[in-house]
C-alpha positions in Angstrom: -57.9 -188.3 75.9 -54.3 -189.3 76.8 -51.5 -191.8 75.8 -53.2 -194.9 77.4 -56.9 -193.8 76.3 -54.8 -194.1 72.4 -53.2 -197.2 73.6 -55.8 -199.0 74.9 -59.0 -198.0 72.7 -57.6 -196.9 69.3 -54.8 -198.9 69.6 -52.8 -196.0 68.3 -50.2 -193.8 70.2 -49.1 -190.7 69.9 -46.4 -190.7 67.8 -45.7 -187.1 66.5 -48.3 -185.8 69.3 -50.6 -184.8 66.2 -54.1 -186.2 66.6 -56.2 -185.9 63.7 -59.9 -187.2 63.8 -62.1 -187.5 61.0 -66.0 -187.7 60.3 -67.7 -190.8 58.1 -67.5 -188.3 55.1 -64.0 -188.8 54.7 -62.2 -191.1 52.1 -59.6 -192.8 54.5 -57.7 -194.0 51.2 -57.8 -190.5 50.1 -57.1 -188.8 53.8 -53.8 -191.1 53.9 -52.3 -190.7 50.4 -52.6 -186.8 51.3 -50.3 -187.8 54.2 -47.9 -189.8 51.9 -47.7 -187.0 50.0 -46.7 -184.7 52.3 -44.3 -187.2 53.6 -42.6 -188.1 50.4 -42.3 -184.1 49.9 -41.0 -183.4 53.1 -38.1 -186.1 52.9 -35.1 -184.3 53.0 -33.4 -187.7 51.0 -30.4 -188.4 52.9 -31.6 -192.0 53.7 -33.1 -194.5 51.3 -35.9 -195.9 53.3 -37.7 -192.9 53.7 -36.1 -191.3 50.3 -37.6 -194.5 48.5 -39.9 -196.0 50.4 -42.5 -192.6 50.9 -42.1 -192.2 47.1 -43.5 -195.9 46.7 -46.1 -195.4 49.4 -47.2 -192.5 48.0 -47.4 -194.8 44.2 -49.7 -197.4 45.3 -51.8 -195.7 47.7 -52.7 -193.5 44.4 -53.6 -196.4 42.8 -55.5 -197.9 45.6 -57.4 -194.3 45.4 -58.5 -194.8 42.4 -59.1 -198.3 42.2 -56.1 -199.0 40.1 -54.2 -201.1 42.3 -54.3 -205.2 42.8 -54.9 -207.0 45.6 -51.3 -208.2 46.1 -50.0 -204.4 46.9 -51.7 -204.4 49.8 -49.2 -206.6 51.9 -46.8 -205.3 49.7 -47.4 -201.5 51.0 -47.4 -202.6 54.4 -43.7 -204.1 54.2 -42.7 -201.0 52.4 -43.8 -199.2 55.6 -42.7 -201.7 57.8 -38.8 -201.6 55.9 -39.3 -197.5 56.7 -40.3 -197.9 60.4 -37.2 -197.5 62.5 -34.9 -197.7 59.8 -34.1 -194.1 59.0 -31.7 -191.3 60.3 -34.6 -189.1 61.6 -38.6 -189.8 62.6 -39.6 -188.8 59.7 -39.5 -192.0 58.7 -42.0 -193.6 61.0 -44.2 -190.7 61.0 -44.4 -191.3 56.8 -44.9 -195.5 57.9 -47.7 -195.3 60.6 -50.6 -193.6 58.8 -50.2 -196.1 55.9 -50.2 -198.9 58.8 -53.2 -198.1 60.4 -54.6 -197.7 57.2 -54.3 -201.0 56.3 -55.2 -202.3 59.9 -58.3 -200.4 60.0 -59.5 -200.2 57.0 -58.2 -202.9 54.8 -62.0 -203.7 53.7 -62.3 -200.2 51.9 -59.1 -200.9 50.3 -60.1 -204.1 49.0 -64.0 -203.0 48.2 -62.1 -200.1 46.1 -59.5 -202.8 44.1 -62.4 -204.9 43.6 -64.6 -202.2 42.2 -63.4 -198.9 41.4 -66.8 -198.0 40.6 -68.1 -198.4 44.0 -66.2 -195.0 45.6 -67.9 -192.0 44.7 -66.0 -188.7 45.3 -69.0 -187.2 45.5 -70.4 -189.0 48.8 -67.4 -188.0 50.2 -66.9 -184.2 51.8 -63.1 -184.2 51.5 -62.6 -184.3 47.8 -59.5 -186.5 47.0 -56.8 -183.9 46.2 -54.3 -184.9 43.0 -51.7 -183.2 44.7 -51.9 -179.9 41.9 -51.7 -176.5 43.6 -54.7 -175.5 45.4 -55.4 -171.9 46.6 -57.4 -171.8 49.9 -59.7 -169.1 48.8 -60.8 -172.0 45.6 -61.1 -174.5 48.5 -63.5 -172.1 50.3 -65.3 -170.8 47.1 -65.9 -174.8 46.2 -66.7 -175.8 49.4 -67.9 -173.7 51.9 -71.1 -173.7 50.8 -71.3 -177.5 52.3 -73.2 -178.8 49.3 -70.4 -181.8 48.8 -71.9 -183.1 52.6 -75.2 -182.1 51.6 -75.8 -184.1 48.6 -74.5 -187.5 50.6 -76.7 -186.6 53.4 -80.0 -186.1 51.3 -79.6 -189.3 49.5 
């Protein structure tokens, strides 16, 4: 895998020069409001877009998590990253923007199945349980899921 194998086939890049790949078992919604998290965190706040605009990212991706969100937020989120994206002192900025945009360019179906009907995501089908953003030891993520019976129970059905 290089640049042009990202270019041409995942119609990614590499941006930060972090790949991250992830299973079927993983909630996409859920995998990229972590992100947004992390992003609005790490903002030191010295320029609005990124200031702002991760905080709001990080917003309505929580309510697209849960199901909370309308349909109409969806374009909205995508100008909020889009307003980010090369508008900010450092690349924070687009690092925080391009997760949430290939979010909504690969999987804009599971957003709108989850808006739609909240009830159709089940945490439990997914391995990676959606993470509220409270303080989480490692040794409790191992003790609750090492055991692999999250994967297990969405594999046996």
């Amino acid at each position: 895998m290089d640049y042009d194998d990202l270019k041409q086939r995942g119609g990614s890049g590499l941006g930060t020069a972090a790949v991250t790949i992830f299973d079927k078992s993983v909630d996409m919604v859920g995998a990229i409001r972590r992100y947004s998290h992390f992003y609005t965190h790490e903002s030191c706040g010295q320029c609005t877009p990124c200031r702002e605009g991760t905080g709001w990212m990080e917003k309505v991706l929580t309510r697209m998590e849960t199901g909370d969100a309308e349909l109409e937020e969806i374009p909205m989120l995508e100008e909020i990253s889009r307003q980010i994206e090369g508008h900010t002192i450092c690349a924070l900025g687009d690092a925080a923007a391009w997760p949430v945009q290939g979010l909504i360019r690969k999987f804009k179906h599971k957003i709108v199945e989850r808006i739609e009907d909240p009830s159709s995501f089940k945490p439990e089908d997914h391995f990676q349980k959606s993470w509220p953003g409270a303080p989480l030891k490692n040794q409790e993520w191992v003790d609750k899921f090492s055991d692999g019976s999250a994967y297990k129970s969405k594999a046996s059905a």
